[in-house]
N, CA, C and O of each residue as an XYZ file, in Angstrom:
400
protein
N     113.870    105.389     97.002
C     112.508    105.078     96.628
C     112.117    103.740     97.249
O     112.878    102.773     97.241
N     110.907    103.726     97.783
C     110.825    102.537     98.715
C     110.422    101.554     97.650
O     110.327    102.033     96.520
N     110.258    100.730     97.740
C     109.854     99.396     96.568
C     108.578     98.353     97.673
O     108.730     97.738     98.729
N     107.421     98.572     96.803
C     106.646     98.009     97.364
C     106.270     96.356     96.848
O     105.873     96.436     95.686
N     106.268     95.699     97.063
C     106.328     94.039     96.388
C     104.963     93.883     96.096
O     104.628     93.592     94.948
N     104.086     94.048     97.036
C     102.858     93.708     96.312
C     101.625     94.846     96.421
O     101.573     95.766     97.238
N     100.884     94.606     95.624
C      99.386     95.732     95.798
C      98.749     95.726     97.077
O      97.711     96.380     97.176
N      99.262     94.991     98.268
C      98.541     95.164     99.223
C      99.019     96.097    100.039
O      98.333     96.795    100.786
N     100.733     96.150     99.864
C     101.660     97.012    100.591
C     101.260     98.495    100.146
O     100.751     99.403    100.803
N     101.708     98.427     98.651
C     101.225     99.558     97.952
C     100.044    100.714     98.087
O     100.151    101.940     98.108
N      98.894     99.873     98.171
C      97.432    100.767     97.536
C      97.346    101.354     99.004
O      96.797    102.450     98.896
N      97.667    101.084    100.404
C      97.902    102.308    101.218
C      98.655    103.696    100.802
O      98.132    104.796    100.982
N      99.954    103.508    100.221
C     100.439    104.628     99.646
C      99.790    105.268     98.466
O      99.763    106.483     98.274
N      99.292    104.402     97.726
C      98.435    105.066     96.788
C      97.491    106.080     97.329
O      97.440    107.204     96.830
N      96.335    105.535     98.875
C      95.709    106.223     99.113
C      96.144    107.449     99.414
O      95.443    108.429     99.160
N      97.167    107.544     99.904
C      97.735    108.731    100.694
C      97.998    109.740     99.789
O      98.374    110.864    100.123
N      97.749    109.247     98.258
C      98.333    110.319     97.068
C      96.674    111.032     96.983
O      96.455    112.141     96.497
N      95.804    110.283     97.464
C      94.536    111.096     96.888
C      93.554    111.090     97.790
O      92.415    110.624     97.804
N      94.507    111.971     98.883
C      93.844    112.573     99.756
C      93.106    113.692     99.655
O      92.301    113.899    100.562
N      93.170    114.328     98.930
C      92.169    115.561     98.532
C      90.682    114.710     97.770
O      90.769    113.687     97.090
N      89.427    115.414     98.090
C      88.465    115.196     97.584
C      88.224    115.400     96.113
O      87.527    114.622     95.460
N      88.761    116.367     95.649
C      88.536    117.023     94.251
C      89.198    115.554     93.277
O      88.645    114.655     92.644
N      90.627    115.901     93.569
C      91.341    114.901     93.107
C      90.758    113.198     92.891
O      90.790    112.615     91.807
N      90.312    112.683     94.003
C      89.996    111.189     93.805
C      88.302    111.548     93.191
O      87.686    110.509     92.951
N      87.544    112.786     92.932
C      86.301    112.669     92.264
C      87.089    112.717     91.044
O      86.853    111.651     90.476
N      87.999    113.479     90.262
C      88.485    113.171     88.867
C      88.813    112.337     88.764
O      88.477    111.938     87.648
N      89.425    111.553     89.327
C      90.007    110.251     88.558
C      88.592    109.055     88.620
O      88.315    108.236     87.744
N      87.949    109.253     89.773
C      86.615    108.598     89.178
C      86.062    109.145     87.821
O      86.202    108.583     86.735
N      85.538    110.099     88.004
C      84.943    110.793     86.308
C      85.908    110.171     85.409
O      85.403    109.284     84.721
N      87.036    110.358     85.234
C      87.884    110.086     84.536
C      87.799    108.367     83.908
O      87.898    107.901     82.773
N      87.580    107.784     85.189
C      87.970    106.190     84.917
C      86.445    106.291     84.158
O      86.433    105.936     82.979
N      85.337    106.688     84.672
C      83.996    106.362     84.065
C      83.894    106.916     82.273
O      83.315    106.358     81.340
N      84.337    107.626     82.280
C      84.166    107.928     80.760
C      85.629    107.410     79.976
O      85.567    107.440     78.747
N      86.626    107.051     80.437
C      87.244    105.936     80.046
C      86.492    104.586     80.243
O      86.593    103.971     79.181
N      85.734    103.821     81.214
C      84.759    102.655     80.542
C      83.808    103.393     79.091
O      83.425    102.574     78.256
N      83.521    104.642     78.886
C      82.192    104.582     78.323
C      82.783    104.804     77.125
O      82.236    104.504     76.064
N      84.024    105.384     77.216
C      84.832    105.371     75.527
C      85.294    104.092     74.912
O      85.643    103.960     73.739
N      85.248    102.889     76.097
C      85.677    102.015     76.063
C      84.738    100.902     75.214
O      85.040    100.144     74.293
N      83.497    101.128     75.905
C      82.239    100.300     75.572
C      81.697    101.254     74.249
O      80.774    100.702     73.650
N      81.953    102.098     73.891
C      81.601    102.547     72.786
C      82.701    102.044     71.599
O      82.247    101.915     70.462
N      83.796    101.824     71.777
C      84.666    101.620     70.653
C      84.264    100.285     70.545
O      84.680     99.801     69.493
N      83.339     99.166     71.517
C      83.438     97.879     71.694
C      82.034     97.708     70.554
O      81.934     96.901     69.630
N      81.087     98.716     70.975
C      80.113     98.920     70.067
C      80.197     99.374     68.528
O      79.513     98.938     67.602
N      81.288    100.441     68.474
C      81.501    100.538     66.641
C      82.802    100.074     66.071
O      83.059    100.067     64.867
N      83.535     99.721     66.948
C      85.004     99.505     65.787
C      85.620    100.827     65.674
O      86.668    100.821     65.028
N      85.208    102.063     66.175
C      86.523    103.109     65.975
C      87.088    103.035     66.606
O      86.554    102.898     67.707
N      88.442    103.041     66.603
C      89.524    102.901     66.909
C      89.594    104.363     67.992
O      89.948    104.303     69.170
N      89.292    105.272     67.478
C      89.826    106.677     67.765
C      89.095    106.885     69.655
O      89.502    107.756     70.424
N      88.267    106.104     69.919
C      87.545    106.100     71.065
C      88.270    104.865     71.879
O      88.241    104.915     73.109
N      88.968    103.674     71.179
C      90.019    103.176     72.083
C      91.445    103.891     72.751
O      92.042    103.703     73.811
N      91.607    104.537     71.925
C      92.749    105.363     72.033
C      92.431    106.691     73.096
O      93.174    107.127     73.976
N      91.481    107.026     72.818
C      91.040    108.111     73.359
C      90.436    107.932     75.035
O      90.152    108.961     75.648
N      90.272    106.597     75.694
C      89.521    106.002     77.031
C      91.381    106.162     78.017
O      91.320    106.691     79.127
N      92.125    105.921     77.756
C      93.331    106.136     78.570
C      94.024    107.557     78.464
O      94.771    108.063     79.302
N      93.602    108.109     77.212
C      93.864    109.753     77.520
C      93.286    110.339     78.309
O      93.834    111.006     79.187
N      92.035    110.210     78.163
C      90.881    111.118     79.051
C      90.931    110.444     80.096
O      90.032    110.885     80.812
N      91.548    109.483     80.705
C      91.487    108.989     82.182
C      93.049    109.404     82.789
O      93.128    109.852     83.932
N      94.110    109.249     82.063
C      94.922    109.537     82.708
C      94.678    111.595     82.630
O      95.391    111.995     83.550
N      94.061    112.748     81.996
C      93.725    113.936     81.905
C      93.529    113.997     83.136
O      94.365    114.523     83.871
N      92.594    113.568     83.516
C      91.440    113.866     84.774
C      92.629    113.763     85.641
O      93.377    114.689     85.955
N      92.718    112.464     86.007
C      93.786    112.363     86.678
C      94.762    113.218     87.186
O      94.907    113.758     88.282
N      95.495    113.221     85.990
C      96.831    114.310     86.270
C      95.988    116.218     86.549
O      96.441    117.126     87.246
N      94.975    116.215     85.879
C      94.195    117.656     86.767
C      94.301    117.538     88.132
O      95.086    118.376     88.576
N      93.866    116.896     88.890
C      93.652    116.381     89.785
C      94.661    116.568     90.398
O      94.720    117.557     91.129
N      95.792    115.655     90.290
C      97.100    115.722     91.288
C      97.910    117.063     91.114
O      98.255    117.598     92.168
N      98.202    117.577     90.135
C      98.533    119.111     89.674
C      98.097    120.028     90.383
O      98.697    120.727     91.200
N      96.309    120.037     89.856
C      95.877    121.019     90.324
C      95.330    121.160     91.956
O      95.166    122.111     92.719
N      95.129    119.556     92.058
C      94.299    119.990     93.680
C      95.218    119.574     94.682
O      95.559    120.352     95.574
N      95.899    117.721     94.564
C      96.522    116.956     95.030
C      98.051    117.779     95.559
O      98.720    117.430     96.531
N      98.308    118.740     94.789
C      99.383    119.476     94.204
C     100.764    118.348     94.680
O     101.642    118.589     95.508
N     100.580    117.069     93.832
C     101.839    116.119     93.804
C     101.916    115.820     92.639
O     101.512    116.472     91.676
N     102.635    114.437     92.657
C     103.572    113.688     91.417
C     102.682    112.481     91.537
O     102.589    111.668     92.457
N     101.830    112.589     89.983
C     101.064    110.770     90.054
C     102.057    109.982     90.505
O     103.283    110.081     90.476
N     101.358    109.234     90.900
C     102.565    107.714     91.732
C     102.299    107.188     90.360
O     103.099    106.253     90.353
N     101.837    107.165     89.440
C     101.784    106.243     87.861
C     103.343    106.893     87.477
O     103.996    106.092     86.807
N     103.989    108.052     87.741
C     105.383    108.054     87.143
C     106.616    107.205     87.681
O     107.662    106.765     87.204
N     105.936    107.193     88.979
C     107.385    105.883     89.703
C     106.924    104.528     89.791
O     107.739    103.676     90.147
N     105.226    104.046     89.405
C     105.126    102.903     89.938
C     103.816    102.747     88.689
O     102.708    102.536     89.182
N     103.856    102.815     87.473
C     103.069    102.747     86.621
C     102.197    101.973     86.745
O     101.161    102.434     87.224
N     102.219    100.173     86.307
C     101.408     99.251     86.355
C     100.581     99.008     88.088
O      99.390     98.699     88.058
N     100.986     99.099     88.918
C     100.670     99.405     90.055
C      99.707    100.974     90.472
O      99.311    101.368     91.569
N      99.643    101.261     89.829
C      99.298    102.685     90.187
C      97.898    102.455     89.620
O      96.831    102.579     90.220
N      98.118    102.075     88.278
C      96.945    101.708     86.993
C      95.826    100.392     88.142
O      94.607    100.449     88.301
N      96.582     99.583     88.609
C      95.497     98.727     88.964
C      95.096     99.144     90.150
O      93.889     98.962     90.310
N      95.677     99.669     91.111
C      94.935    100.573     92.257
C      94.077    101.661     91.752
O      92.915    101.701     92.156
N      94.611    102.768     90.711
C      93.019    103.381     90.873
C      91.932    102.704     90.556
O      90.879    103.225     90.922
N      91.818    101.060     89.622
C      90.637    100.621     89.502
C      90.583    100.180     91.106
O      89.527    100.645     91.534
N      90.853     99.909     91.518
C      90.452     99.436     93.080
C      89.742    100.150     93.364
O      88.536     99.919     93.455
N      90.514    101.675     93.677
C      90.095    102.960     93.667
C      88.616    102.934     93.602
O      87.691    102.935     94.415
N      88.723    102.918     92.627
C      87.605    103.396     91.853
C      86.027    102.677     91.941
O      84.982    103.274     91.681
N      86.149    101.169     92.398
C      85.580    100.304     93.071
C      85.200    100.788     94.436
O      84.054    100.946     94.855
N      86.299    100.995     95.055
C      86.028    101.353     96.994
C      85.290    102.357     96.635
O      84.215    102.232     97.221
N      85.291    103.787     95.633
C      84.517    104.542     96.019
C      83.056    104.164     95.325
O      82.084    104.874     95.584
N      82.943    103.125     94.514
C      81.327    103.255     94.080
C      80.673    102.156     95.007
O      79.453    101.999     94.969
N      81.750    101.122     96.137
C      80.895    100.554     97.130
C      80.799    101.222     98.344
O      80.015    100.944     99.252
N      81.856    102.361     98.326
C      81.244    103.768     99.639
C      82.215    103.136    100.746
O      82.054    103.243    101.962
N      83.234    102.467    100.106
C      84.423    102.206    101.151
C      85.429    103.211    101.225
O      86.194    103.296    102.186
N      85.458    104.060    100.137
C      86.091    105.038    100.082
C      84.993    106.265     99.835
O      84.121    106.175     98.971
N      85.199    107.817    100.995
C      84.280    108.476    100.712
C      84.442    109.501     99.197
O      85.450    110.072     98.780
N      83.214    109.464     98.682
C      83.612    110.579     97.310
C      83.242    112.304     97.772
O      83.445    113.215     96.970
């Protein structure tokens, strides 16, 4: 397993996991209604909508690599790394550096 030292080495290999179109539009959807479960639990205090913003983002997700990507999230070998690249992710594609 190669060992990448930093997020700059890394988030190339990341890209290469979500090369399919389908795939990197779920994990956008995904990350977006994880902010909106997010900003809603920030708005009432339920708990059940904090809990619920990293389920429904990592869901999408793993649809995604399963079903379209047909690989292995890189979040199982490289967790915390994986987590802060798809927000990158997820950034490049709403400034159109990455195509959706």
């Amino acid at each position: 397993m190669k060992e990448y030292k930093t997020l700059k080495e890394f988030y190339p290999y990341y890209l290469s996991q979500h090369a399919n179109k389908t795939c990197r539009r779920l994990h956008f959807f995904g990350n977006l209604m994880a902010i909106i479960l997010f900003l809603t639990f920030l708005k009432t205090g339920r708990w059940g909508y904090l809990i619920g913003a990293p389920l429904i983002g990592y869901l999408f997700a793993w649809i995604g690599h399963f079903g379209f990507e047909k690989n292995r999230p890189a979040t199982f070998k490289y967790p915390l790394k994986s987590f802060i690249c798809d927000w990158i992710m997820f950034k490049d594609i709403l400034t159109r550096k990455i195509h959706f």
